[in-house]
NUZAKOL-507503 format. One record per residue: residue in one letter; x, y, z of N, C-alpha, C in turn. Coordinates in Angstrom, 2 decimals. Layout:
<type=a	n_c1=X	n_c2=Y	n_c3=Z	ca_c1=X	ca_c2=Y	ca_c3=Z	c_c1=X	c_c2=Y	c_c3=Z> $
...
% end
This chain:
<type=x	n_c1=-12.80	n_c2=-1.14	n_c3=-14.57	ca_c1=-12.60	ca_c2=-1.58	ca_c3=-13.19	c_c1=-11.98	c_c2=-0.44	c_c3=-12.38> $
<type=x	n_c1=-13.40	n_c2=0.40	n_c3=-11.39	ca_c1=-12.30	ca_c2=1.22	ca_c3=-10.59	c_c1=-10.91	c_c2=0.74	c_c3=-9.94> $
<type=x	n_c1=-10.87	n_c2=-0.14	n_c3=-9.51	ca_c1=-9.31	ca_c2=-1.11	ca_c3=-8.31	c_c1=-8.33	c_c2=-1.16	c_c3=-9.30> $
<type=x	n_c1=-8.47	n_c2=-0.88	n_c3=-10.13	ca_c1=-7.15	ca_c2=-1.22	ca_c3=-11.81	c_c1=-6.12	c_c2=-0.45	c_c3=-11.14> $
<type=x	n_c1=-6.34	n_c2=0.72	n_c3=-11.23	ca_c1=-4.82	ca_c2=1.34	ca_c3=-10.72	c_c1=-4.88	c_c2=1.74	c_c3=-9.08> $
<type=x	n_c1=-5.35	n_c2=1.04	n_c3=-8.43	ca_c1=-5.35	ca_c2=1.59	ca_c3=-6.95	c_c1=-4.93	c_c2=0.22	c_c3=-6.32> $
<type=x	n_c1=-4.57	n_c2=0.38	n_c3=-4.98	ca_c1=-3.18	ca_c2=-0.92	ca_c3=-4.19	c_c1=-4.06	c_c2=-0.28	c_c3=-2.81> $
<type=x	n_c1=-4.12	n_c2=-1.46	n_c3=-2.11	ca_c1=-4.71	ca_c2=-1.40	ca_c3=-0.73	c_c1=-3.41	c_c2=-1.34	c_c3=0.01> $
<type=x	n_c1=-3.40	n_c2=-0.26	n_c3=0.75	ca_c1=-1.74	ca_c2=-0.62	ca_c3=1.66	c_c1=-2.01	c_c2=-0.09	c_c3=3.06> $
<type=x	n_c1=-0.65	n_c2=0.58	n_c3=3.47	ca_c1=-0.66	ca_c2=1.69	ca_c3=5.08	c_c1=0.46	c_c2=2.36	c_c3=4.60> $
<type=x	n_c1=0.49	n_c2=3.51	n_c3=4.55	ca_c1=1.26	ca_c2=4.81	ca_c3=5.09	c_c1=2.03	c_c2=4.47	c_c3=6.06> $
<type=x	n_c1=3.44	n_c2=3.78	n_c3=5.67	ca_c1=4.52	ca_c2=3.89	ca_c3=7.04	c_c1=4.60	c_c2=4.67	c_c3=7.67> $
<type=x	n_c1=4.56	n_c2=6.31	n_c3=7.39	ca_c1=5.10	ca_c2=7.32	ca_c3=8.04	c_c1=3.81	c_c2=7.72	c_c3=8.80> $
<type=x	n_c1=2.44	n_c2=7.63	n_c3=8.17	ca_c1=1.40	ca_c2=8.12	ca_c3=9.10	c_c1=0.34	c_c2=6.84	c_c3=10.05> $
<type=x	n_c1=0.77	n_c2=5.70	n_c3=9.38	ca_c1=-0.16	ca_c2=4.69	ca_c3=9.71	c_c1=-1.20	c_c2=4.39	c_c3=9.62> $
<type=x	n_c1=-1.58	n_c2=5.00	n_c3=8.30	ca_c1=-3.19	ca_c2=4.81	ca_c3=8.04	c_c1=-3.19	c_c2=4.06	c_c3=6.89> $
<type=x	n_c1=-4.27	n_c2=3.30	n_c3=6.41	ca_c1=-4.11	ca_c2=2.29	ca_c3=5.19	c_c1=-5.90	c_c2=2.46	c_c3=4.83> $
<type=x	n_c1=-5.62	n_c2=2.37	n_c3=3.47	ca_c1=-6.72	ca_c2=2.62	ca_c3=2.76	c_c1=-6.07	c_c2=2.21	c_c3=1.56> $
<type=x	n_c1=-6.77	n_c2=3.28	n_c3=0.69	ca_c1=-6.61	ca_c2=2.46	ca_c3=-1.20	c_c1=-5.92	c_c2=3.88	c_c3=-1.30> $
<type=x	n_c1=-4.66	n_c2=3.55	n_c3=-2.23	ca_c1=-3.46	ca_c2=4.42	ca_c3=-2.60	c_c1=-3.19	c_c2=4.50	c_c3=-4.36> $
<type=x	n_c1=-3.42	n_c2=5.61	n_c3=-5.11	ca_c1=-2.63	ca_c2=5.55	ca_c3=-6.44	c_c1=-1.91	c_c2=4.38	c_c3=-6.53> $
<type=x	n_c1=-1.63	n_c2=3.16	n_c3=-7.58	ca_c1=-0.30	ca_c2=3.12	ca_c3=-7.62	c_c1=0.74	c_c2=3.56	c_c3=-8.05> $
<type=x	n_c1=0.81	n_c2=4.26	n_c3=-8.59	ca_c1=1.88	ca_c2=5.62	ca_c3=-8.98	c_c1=2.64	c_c2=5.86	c_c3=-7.79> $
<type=x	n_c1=1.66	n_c2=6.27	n_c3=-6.30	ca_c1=2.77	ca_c2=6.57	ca_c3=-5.11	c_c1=2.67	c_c2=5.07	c_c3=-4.21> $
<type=x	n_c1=3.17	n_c2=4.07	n_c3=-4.79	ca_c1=2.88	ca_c2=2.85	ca_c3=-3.88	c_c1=4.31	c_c2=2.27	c_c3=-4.22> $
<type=x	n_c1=4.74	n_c2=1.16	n_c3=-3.56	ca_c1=6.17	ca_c2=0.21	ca_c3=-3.69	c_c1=5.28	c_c2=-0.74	c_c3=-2.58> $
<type=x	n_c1=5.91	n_c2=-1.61	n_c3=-3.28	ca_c1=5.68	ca_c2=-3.03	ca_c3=-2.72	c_c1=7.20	c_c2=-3.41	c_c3=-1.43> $
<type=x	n_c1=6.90	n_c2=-3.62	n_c3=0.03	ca_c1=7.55	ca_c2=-3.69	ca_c3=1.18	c_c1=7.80	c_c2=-5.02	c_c3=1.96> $
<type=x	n_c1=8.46	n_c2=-6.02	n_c3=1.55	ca_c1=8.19	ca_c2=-7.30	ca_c3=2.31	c_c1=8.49	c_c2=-7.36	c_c3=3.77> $
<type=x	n_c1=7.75	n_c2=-7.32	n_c3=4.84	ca_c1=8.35	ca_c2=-7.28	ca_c3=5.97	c_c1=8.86	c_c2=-9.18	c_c3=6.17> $
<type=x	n_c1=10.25	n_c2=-9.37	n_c3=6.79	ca_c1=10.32	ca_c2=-10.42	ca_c3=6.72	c_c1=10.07	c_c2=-10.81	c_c3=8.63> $
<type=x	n_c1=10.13	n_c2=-9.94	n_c3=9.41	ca_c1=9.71	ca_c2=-9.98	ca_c3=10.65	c_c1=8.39	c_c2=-10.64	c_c3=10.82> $
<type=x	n_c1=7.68	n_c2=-10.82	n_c3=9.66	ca_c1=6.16	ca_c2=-11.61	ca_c3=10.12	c_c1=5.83	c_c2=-13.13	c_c3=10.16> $
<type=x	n_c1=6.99	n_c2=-13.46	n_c3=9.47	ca_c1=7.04	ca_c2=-15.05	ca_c3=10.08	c_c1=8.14	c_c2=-15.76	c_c3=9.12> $
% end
């Protein structure tokens, strides 16, 4: 399965989101969304 080690996210600092290593990923709960 290519998606095994890859996490769909966004780049806080640049704002772009695509598919990321998860190696450089952390999981971010924004609680501002509802």
């Amino acid at each position: 399965d290519r998606q095994k080690d890859w996490q769909f996210g966004e780049n806080l600092r640049t704002r772009s989101s695509g598919w990321f290593p998860l190696a450089y990923t952390e999981i971010i709960i924004d609680d501002s969304l509802g």
